[in-house]
KOLVEXLO-884525 format. One record per residue: residue in one letter; x, z, y of N, C-alpha, C in turn. Coordinates in steps of 0.05 Angstrom, whole numbers, padded with zeros to 5 digits, always signed. Atoms other than C-alpha are relative to their C-alpha. Example, Ala and Ser with C-alpha at 12.3 -4.5 7.8 and 13.67 -1.06 7.14 Angstrom:
KOLVEXLO-884525
A+00018+00000-00024+00246+00156-00090+00018+00000+00024 S-00016-00001-00024+00273+00143-00021-00015+00014+00022 
end
This chain:
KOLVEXLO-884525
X+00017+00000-00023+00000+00000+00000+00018+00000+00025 X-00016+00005-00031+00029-00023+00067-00011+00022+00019 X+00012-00017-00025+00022+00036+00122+00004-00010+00019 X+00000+00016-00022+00011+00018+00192+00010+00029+00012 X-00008-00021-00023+00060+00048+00240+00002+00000+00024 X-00001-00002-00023+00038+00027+00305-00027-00003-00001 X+00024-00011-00013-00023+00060+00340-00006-00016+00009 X+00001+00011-00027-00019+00021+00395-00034-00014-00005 X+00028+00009+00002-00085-00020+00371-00020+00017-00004 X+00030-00022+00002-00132+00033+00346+00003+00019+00010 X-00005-00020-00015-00113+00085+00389-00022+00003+00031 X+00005+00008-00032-00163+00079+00452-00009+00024+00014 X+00000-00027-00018-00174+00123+00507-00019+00024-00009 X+00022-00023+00003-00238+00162+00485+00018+00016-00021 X-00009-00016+00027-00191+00187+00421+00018+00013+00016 X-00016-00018-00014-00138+00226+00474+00006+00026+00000 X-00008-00031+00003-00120+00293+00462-00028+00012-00021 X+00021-00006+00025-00170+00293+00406+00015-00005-00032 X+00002+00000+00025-00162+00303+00332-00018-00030-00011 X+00023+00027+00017-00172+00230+00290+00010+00005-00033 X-00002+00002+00030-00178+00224+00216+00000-00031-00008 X-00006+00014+00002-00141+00161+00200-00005-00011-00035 X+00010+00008+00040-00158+00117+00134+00040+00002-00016 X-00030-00011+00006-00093+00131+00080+00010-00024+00004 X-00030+00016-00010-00059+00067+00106+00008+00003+00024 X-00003-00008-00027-00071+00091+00177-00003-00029+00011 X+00011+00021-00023-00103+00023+00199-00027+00000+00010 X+00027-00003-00015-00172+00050+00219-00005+00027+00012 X-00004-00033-00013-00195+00112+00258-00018+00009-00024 X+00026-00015+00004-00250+00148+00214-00018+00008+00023 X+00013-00020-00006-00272+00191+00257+00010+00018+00019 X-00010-00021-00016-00250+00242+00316-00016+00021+00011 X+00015-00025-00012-00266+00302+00347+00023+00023+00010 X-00012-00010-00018-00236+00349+00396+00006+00024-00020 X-00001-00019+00025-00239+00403+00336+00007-00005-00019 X-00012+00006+00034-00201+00396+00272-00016+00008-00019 X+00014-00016+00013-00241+00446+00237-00024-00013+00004 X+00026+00013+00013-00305+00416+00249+00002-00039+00001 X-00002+00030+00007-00282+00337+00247+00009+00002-00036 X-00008+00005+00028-00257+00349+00177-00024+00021-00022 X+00024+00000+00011-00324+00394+00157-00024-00030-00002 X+00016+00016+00008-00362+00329+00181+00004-00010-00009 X+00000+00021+00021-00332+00285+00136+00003+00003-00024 X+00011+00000+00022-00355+00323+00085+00021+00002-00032 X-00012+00005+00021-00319+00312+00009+00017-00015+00002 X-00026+00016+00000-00273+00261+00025+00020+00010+00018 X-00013-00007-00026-00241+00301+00076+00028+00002-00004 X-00033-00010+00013-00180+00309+00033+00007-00030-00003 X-00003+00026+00007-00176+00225+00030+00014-00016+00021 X-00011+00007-00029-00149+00224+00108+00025+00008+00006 X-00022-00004-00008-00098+00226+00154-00004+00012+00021 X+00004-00009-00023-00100+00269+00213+00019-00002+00013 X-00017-00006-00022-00062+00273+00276-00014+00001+00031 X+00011-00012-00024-00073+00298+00348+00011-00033+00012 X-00009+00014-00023-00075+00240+00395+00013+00012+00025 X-00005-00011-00025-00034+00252+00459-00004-00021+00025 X+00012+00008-00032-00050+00231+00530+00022-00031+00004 X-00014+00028-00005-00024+00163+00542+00019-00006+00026 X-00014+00002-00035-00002+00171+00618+00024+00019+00002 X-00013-00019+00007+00047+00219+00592+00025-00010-00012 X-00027+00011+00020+00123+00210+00568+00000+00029-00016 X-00010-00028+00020+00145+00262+00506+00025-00011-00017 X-00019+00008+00018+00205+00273+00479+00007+00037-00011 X-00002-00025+00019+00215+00325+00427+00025+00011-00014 X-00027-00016+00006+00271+00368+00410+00008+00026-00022 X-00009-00022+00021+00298+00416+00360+00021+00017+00010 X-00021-00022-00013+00327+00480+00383+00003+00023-00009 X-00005-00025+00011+00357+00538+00347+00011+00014+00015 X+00005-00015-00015+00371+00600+00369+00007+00022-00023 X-00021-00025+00018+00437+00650+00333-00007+00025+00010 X-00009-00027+00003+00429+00717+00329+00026+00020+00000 
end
């Protein structure tokens, strides 16, 4: 199964800082909701068949870092 690793198409603004439940190749949305907990009650029995991730804000740059911290 081919995964899809650019958003860029199904990503659109109403899904933004919302919780989507992506199909398992990650080329369709399911489903979103601003709530994890209840977007993955409404879809019910298959809920374990998805992909989730938090959309983030598009007008926004992020860059993410790893930082430890000796004792």
């Amino acid at each position: 199964m081919k995964v899809n690793t650019n958003f860029t198409k199904i990503f659109k603004e109403i899904h933004q800082e919302k919780w989507v439940a992506l199909s398992e190749n990650q080329a369709k949305v399911i489903d979103f909701d601003a709530n994890l907990l209840r977007l993955r009650k409404r879809l019910g029995e298959r809920r374990n068949n998805y992909v989730y991730t938090k959309v983030l804000r598009f007008d926004t740059e992020y860059c993410f870092s790893l930082a430890w911290q000796n004792d």
